[in-house]
C-alpha positions in Angstrom: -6.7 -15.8 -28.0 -6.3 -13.2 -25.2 -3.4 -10.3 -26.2 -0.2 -10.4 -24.9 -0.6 -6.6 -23.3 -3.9 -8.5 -21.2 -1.5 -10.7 -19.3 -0.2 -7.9 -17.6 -4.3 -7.0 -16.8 -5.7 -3.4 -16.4 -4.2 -0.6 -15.9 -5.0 0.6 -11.8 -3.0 3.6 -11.4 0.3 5.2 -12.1 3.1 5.1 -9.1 5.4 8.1 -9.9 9.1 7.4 -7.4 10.7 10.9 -6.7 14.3 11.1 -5.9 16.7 13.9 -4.9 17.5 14.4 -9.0 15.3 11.3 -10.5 11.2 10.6 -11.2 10.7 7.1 -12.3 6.7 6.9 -13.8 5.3 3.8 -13.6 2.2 2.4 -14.7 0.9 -0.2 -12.2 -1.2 -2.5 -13.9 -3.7 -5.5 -12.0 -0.6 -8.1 -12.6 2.3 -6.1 -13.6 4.3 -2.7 -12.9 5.7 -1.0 -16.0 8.1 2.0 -16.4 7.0 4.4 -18.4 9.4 7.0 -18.6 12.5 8.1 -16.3 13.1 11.8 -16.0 16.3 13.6 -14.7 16.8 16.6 -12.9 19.5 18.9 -15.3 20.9 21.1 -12.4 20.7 20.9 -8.5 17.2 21.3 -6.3 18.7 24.7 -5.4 18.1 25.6 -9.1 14.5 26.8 -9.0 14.0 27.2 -12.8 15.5 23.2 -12.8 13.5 21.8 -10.1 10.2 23.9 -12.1 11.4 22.1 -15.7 12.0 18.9 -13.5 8.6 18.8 -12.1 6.6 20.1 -15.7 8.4 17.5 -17.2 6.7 14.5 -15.1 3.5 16.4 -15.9 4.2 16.2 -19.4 4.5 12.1 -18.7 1.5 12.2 -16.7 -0.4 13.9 -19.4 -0.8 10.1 -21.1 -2.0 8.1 -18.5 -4.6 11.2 -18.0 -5.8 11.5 -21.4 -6.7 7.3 -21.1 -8.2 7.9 -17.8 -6.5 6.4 -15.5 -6.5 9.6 -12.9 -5.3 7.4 -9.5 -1.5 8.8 -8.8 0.8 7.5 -6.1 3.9 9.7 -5.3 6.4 7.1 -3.3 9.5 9.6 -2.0 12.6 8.5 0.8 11.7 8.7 4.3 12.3 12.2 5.7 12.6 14.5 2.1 10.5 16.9 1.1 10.4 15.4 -2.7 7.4 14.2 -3.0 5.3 17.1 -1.5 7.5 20.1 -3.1 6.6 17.6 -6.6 2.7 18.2 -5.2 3.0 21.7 -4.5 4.1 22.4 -7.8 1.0 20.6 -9.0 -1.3 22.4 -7.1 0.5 25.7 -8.1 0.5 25.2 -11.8 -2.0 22.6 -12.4 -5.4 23.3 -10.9 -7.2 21.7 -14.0 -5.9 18.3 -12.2 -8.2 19.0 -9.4 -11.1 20.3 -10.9 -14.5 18.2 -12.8 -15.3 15.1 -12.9 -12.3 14.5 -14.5 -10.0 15.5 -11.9 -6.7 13.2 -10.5 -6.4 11.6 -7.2 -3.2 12.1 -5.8 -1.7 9.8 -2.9 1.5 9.9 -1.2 3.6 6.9 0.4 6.8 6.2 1.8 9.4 4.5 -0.2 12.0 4.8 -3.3 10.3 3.8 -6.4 13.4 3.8 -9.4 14.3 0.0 -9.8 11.6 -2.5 -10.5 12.9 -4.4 -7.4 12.0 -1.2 -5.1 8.6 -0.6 -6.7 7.9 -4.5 -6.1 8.5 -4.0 -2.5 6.3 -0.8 -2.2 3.3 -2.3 -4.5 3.2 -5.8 -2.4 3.0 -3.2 1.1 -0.1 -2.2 2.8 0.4 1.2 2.9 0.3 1.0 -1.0 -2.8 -1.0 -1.1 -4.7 1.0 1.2 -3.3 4.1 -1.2 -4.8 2.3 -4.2 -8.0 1.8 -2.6 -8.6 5.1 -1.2 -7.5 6.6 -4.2 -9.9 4.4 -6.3 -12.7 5.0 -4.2 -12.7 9.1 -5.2 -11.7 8.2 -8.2 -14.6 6.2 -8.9 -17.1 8.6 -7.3 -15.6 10.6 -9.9 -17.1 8.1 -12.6 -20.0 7.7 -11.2 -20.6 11.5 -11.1 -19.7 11.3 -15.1 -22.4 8.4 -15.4 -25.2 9.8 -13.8 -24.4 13.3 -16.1 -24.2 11.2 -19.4 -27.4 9.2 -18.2 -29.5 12.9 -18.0 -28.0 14.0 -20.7 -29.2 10.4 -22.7 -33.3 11.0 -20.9 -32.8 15.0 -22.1 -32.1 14.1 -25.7 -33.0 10.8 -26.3 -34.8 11.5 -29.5 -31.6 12.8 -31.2 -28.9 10.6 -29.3 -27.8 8.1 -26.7 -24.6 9.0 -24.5 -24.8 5.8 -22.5 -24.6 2.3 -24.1 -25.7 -0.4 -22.0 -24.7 -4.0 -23.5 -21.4 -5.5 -25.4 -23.3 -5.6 -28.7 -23.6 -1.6 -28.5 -20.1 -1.1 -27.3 -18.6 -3.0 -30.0 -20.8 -1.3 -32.6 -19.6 2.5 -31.3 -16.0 1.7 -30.6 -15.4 -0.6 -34.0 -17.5 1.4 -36.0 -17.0 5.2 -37.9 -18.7 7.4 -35.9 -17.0 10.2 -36.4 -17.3 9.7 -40.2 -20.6 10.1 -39.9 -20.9 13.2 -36.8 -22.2 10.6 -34.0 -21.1 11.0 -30.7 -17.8 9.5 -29.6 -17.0 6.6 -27.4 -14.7 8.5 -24.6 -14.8 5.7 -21.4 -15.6 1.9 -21.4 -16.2 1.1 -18.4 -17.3 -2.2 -16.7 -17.1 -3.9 -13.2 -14.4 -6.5 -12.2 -16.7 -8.9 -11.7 -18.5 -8.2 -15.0 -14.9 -9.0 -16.5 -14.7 -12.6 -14.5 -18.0 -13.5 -15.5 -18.4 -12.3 -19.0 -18.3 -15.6 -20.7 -17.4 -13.9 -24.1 -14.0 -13.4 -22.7 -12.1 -13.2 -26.0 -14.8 -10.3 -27.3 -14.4 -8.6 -24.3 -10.6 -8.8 -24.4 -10.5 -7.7 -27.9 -13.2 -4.8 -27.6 -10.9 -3.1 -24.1 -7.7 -3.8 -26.6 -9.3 -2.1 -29.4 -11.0 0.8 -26.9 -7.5 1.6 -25.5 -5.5 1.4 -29.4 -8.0 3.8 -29.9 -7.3 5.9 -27.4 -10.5 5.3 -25.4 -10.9 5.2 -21.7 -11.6 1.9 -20.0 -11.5 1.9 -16.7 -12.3 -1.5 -14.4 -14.7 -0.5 -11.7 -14.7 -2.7 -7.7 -18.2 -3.5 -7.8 -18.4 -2.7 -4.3 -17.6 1.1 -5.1 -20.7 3.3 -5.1 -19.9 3.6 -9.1 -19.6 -0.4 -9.1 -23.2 -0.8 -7.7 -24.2 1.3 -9.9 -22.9 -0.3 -13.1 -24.6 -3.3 -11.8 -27.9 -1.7 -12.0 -27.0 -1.2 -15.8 -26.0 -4.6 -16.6 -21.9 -4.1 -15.3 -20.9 -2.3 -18.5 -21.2 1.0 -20.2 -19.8 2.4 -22.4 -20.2 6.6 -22.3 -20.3 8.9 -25.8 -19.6 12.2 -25.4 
């Protein structure tokens, strides 16, 4: 039986709606779009140490979605207001880790209120937010793929004390179900596989299980275009991997 929380498919990026004294968060899933928190301004925009607390609390929101990798952000603000770019000036002010690494966030802006679910279904079903989501992926992945090829060297460095990349369901479900850190291996920190490894995985209910279990457990899984650079490249390695760290 599939999980309920797989209806709504995998998680593509987070669409944060800025308003003159409001941030919805959302996260925007393959079939769904979920709020995840609202956050209120407590003063006016002409309250610098507001509008700073304002801002560092979406971070502190953010900070979730980051931590289970899902690093591709949309900022959606009214035509003709500065909200959305003084909300990205304050992250490149304050947050330079969110550039930096392969671990870094891509950030996007669009046009558009995102606070009611009815305005975010009109931005989400636009092409300006498609083409967002694509280009957003596409560095995103590179990202991933730079990760891959790190954890591969690392794996032909030291492979007579550890593998860092596991190449086949069998080994994912061993790492991710098992105790590792009981016994000092290394940890699964991404799961990452192809959407067309996901279509054609005929084991679908022990693939659906292992991504709920991956993300209960706080682990990264990430669902790759296989047209993407990183895509072709999980290809080569059978369309999933899952990478210790």
């Amino acid at each position: 039986m599939v999980s309920k929380s797989y209806r709504r498919g995998y998680p593509v990026a987070v669409l944060v709606g800025v308003e003159q004294s409001t941030v919805a968060i959302w996260r925007i899933y393959s079939q769904v779009a979920k709020l995840e928190k609202s956050v209120h301004l407590e003063g006016g925009r002409s309250n610098a140490k507001a509008v700073y607390s304002f801002h560092e609390a979406v971070i502190n929101v953010l900070r979730l979605s980051l931590k289970e990798g899902v690093k591709s952000i949309i900022v959606a603000a009214p035509q003709k207001t500065s909200y959305s770019q003084d909300f990205l000036s304050h992250v490149k002010e304050h947050h330079q880790w969110l550039f930096q690494g392969v671990n870094k966030a891509s950030f996007k802006q669009i046009i558009g209120s995102a606070i009611t679910q009815a305005q975010v279904g009109n931005i989400t079903s636009s092409n300006e937010f498609k083409q967002s989501i694509t280009d957003s992926a596409f560095e995103e992945t590179e990202n991933l793929r730079e990760l891959l090829e790190k954890r591969l060297n690392t794996t032909t460095r030291l492979s007579s004390l550890a593998s860092f990349v596991l190449f086949s369901l069998e080994e994912a479900e061993d790492a991710i179900y098992g105790s590792q850190e009981a016994l000092g291996k290394p940890m699964p920190e991404y799961l990452l596989l192809t959407d067309n490894y996901l279509l054609s995985e005929k084991r679908k209910g022990r693939l659906n299980r292992l991504m709920q279990i991956a993300q209960n457990k706080k682990i990264k899984t990430r669902i790759v275009n296989k047209e993407s650079p990183a895509g072709a490249r999980l290809n080569q390695l059978g369309g999933l991997v899952c990478l210790l760290k």
